[in-house]
Structures are given as structure tokens and as C-alpha cells.
C-alpha positions in Angstrom: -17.2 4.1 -12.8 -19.5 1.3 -13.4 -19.0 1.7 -16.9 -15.0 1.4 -16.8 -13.8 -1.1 -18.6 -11.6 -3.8 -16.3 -9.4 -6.5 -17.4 -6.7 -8.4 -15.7 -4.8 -7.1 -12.5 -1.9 -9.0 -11.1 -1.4 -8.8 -8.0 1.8 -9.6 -6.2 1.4 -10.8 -2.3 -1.9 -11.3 -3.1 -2.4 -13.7 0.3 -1.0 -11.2 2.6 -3.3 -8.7 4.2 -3.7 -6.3 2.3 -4.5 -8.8 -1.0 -7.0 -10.7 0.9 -9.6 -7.6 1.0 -7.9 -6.0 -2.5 -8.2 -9.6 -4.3 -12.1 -10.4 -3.3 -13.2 -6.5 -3.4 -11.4 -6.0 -7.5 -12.9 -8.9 -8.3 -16.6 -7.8 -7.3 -16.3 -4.6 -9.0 -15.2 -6.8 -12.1 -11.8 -7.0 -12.6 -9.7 -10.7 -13.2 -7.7 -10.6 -10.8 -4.5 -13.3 -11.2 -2.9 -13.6 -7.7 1.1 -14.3 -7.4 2.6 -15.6 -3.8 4.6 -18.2 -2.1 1.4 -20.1 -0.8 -2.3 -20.4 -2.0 -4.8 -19.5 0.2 -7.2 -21.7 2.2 -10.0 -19.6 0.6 -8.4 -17.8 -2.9 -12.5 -17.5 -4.5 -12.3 -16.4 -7.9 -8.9 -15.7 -7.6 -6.4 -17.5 -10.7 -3.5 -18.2 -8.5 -0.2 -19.1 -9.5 2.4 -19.9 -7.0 5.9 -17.9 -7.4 8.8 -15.7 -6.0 9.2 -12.0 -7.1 13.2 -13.0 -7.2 12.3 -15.4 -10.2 12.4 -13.7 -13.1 10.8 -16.9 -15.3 7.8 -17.0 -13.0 7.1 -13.2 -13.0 7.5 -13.5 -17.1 4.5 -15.8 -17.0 2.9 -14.2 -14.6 2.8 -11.2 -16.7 1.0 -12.4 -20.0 -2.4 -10.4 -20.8 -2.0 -8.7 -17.8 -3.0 -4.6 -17.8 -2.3 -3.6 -14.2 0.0 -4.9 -11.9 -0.6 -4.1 -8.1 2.3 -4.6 -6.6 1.9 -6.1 -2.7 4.8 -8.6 -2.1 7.4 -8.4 0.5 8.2 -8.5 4.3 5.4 -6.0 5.6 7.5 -5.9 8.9 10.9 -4.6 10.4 13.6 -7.5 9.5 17.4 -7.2 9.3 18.7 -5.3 5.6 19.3 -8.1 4.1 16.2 -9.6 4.2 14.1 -6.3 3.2 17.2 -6.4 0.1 16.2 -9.4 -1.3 12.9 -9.3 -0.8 11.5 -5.9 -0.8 14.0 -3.8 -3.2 15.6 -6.4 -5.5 11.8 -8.3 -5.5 10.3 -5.0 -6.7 12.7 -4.5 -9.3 11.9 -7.9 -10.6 8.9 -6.6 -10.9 9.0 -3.4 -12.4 11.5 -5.1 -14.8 8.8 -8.1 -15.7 6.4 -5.6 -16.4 8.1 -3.3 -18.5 9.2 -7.0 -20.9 5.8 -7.6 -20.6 4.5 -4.4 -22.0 2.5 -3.7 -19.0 1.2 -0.4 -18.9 0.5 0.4 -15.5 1.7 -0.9 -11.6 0.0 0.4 -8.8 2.9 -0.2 -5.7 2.2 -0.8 -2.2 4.2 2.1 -0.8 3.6 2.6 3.3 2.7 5.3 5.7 6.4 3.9 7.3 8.0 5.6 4.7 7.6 9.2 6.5 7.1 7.3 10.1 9.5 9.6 11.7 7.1 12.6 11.1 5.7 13.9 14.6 2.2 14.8 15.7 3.1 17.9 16.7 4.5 19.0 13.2 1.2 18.8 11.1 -1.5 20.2 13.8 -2.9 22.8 11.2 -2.6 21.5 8.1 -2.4 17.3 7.0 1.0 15.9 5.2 1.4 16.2 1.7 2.8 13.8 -0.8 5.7 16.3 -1.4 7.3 16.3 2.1 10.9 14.5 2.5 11.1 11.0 3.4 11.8 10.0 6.6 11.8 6.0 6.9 11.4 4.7 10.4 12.9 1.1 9.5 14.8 -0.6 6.9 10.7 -1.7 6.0 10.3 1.9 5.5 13.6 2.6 3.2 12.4 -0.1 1.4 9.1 1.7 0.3 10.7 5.1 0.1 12.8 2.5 -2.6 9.8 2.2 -4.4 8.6 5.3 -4.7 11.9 6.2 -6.3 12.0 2.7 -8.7 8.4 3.9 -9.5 9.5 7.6 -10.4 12.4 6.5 -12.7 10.3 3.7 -14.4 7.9 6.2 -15.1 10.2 9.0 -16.3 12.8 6.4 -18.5 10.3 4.2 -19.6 7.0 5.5 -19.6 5.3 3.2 -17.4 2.1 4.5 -15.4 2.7 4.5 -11.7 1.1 4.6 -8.6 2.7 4.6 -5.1 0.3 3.9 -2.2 1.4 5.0 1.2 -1.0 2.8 2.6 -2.0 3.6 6.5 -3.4 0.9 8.6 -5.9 -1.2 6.8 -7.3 -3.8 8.8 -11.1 -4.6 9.3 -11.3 -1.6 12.2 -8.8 0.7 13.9 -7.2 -1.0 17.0 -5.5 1.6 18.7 -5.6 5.3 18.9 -3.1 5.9 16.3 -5.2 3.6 13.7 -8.3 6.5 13.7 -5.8 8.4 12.0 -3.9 6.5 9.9 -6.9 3.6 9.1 -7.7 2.0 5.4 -10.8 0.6 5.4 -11.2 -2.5 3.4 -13.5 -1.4 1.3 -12.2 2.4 0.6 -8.6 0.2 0.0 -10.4 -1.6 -3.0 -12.3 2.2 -4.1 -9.2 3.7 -4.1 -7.0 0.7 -6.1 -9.9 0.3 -8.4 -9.9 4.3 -8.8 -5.6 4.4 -9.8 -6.2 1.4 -12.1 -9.0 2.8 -13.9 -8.0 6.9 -14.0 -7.7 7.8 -17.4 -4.7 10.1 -17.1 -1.9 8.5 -15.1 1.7 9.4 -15.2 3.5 9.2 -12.2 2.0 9.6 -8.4 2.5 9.2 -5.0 -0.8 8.9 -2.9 -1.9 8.5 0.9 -4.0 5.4 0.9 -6.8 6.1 4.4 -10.5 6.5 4.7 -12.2 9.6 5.2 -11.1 9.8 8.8 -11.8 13.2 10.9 -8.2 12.9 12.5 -6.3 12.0 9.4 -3.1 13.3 9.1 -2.5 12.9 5.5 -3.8 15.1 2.8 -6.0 12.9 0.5 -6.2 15.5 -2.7 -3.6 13.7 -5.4 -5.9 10.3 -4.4 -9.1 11.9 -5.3 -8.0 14.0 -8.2 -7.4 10.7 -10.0 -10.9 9.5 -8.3 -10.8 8.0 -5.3 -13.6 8.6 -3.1 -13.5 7.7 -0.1 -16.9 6.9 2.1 -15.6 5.5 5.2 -14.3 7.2 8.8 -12.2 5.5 11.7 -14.6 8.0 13.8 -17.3 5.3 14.6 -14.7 3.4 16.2 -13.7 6.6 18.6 -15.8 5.6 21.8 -14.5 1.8 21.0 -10.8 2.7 21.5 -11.3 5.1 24.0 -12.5 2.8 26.1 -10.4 -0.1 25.7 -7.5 2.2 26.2 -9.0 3.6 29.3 -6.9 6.8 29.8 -5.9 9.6 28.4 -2.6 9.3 25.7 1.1 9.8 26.5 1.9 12.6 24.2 5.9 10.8 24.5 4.5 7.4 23.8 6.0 6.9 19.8 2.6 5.2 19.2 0.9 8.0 19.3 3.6 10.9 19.0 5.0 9.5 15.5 3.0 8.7 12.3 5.0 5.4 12.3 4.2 4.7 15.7 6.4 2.0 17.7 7.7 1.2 14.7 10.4 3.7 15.3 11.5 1.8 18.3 11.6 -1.4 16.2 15.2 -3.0 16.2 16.2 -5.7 13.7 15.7 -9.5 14.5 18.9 -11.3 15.3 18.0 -14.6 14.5 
């Protein structure tokens, strides 16, 4: 790997969560990386940043130039009414898929979610983890929206020839912090191994990947990610004892955050406001 070649990644959302570990951990392992958001950040290190909307199409034009991967993290990361995740989440990405392929980018790596199959139970994958060929089943209008780009992706892919990666990325904080999290956790540093790993693969066409750590309770099958060479060297299990005993009893096999892979957001109701 260290001898890869790496250029310039854009990176949409790049101040969110996600892009805050992504942007600083691509840029270690050499990679330019050109970060695209509504705000700068207090802190964006070595980060080009140019401030912009994924709904303006003159922005993402410029954004584009001498770009070779795209990593695409913008949008409402929560529940929100439909049209709100519209405008932001499925139009945005099309803006962006549609900049790209102007642009002659070759290759976008999309922040897909484990809330795109949230309605999948515990009980239904006890003997073997979930593959990336099971059905949707979106717990929100947030999760319709990524199962939306997973199928942009696929089509961008197949009509135009682009190079596509969708991430169902679990939790990825700095640690777990809840029970649910040791299965479904992204460690910061495996999140930047396994972006670095679909930017760099050599043969990419179209793919839809679980993005966690090498967690002993995982639920998700992590072959397609490490067939195009991710490699994963971190575990939620350290954290165990931690969250066992901040939780302090044993879990409700009813309570959605830890029957469904989506957790409470299956419960999760539109704002009104």
C-alpha cells in the first residue's frame, strides 16, 4: 500500500463526523485531500477547503477540477421530514454524481449507512453475519435516502462507467457507547484503512461494502471490503467490560436498540418544526 500512488480526494461533508477523522487520517497516508461543506472548520489542518452546497451545481463544477476520487459524505446524517432528506440527501447526491461524471472523475466512494437495512433483527442473522446482497430495509426517510445512493451509484456505474463504492458505514465514533455500537462500530482509524483501501484498489467497478472494525460481535459480513483490501485491525471488544458496566444490567431483547441493526432509529418520527 505504501507504494500506491495518491492524488486528490474530494470530500463532500468533510466537517461532519465522519470527515473530521477521514480528512486528517487520508491526508497522513498521503492523499490531497480538498474538503467541500457549508462551514470551515475551527481546525481544517492541511485540509484545501472550499465553502459550498452539493445543490449548486457551479460550486461542485469547481470543486471538481484535478480531482481523482470523490468521497462522498454530505447530507443530514439524521432522521428529518422527506423533504429535507430530498433536497439534501437524494437531489444533493445527484449533483454530485452528475459534477463528477462533467468532471471526468473516475471514481466516488459514497457514504451509504448501516440505516439502510436498520429494520433487520438480531434474531435473524445468529449463525451467519449480513451480506451486502440482502434487500433493503430502510428504518427512516435517512435510511431511504442511502438505499438512494446505492442505487444512483449502481446506475452511474452501469450507464456511465464510473467506479463506485457504497459504504454502509456502522457507528464510527472514537469508541463504542452503547451495547449495540460493539457490533456495529467504525473505528476511526480502520474508517480511513478502509476509504484509503476503495480509493486505491486497482479493480473497481461497482460495490456495496459494510464499513466496521474487526469486531467479535459484528453483524455484517466484511468479505467484498477486504477483497478490494481493506484490512481491518481494530475490535469494539476492548470496550466490552466499559459498556457493560455503564449499562449495568443485562439487555432487553425488545429494546429496538439492541433488537434492530438500526437501533432506536426505527422508533424515530419526523421533526415537526
Amino acid at each position: 500500500m505504501s507504494e500506491t500512488k495518491r492524488g486528490r480526494i474530494l470530500m463532500t461533508g468533510a466537517a461532519g463526523g465522519v470527515g473530521t477523522f477521514l480528512r486528517s487520517g487520508l491526508a497522513g497516508l498521503g492523499w490531497q485531500v480538498r474538503g467541500f461543506d457549508l462551514v470551515v472548520p475551527d481546525d481544517p489542518g492541511r485540509t484545501e477547503w472550499l465553502v459550498g452546497d452539493v445543490g449548486d451545481a457551479a460550486a461542485l463544477d469547481a470543486a471538481m477540477r484535478d480531482v481523482d476520487v470523490v468521497i462522498h459524505l454530505a447530507g443530514i446524517p439524521v432522521e428529518d421530514r422527506f423533504e429535507r432528506i430530498l433536497k439534501s440527501n437524494i437531489d444533493g447526491t445527484y449533483q454530485v454524481f452528475d459534477a463528477a461524471l462533467r468532471a471526468g472523475v473516475p471514481r466516488i466512494l459514497t457514504a451509504s449507512s448501516n440505516h439502510a437495512v436498520g429494520y433487520y433483527e438480531r434474531a435473524d442473522f445468529r449463525d451467519a453475519p449480513i451480506g451486502v446482497d440482502v434487500r433493503p430495509r430502510p428504518d427512516t426517510y435517512y435510511g431511504v435516502s442511502k438505499v438512494f445512493v446505492e442505487a444512483i451509484g449502481s446506475f452511474y456505474a452501469d450507464r456511465h462507467g464510473l467506479q463506485v463504492a457504497s459504504v454502509r458505514i456502522g457507528s464510527c465514533f472514537a469508541e463504542p457507547l452503547n451495547r449495540r455500537m460493539l457490533d456495529t462500530w467504525l473505528s476511526p482509524a480502520d474508517a480511513t484503512r478502509l476509504f484509503d483501501a476503495l480509493a486505491t484498489a486497482p479493480e473497481l467497478g461497482y460495490e456495496i461494502v459494510y464499513g466496521i472494525s474487526a469486531n467479535k460481535t459484528a453483524w455484517w459480513d466484511l468479505e467484498p471490503a477486504r477483497r478490494l483490501g481493506y484490512e481491518p485491525q481494530d475490535d469494539s471488544d476492548v470496550f466490552a467490560e466499559k459498556i457493560a458496566a455503564a449499562e449495568d444490567q443485562a439487555p432487553d431483547p425488545e429494546d429496538p436498540e439492541y433488537r434492530y441493526l438500526g437501533g432506536r432509529f426505527t422508533t424515530r418520527v419526523p421533526p415537526q418544526d
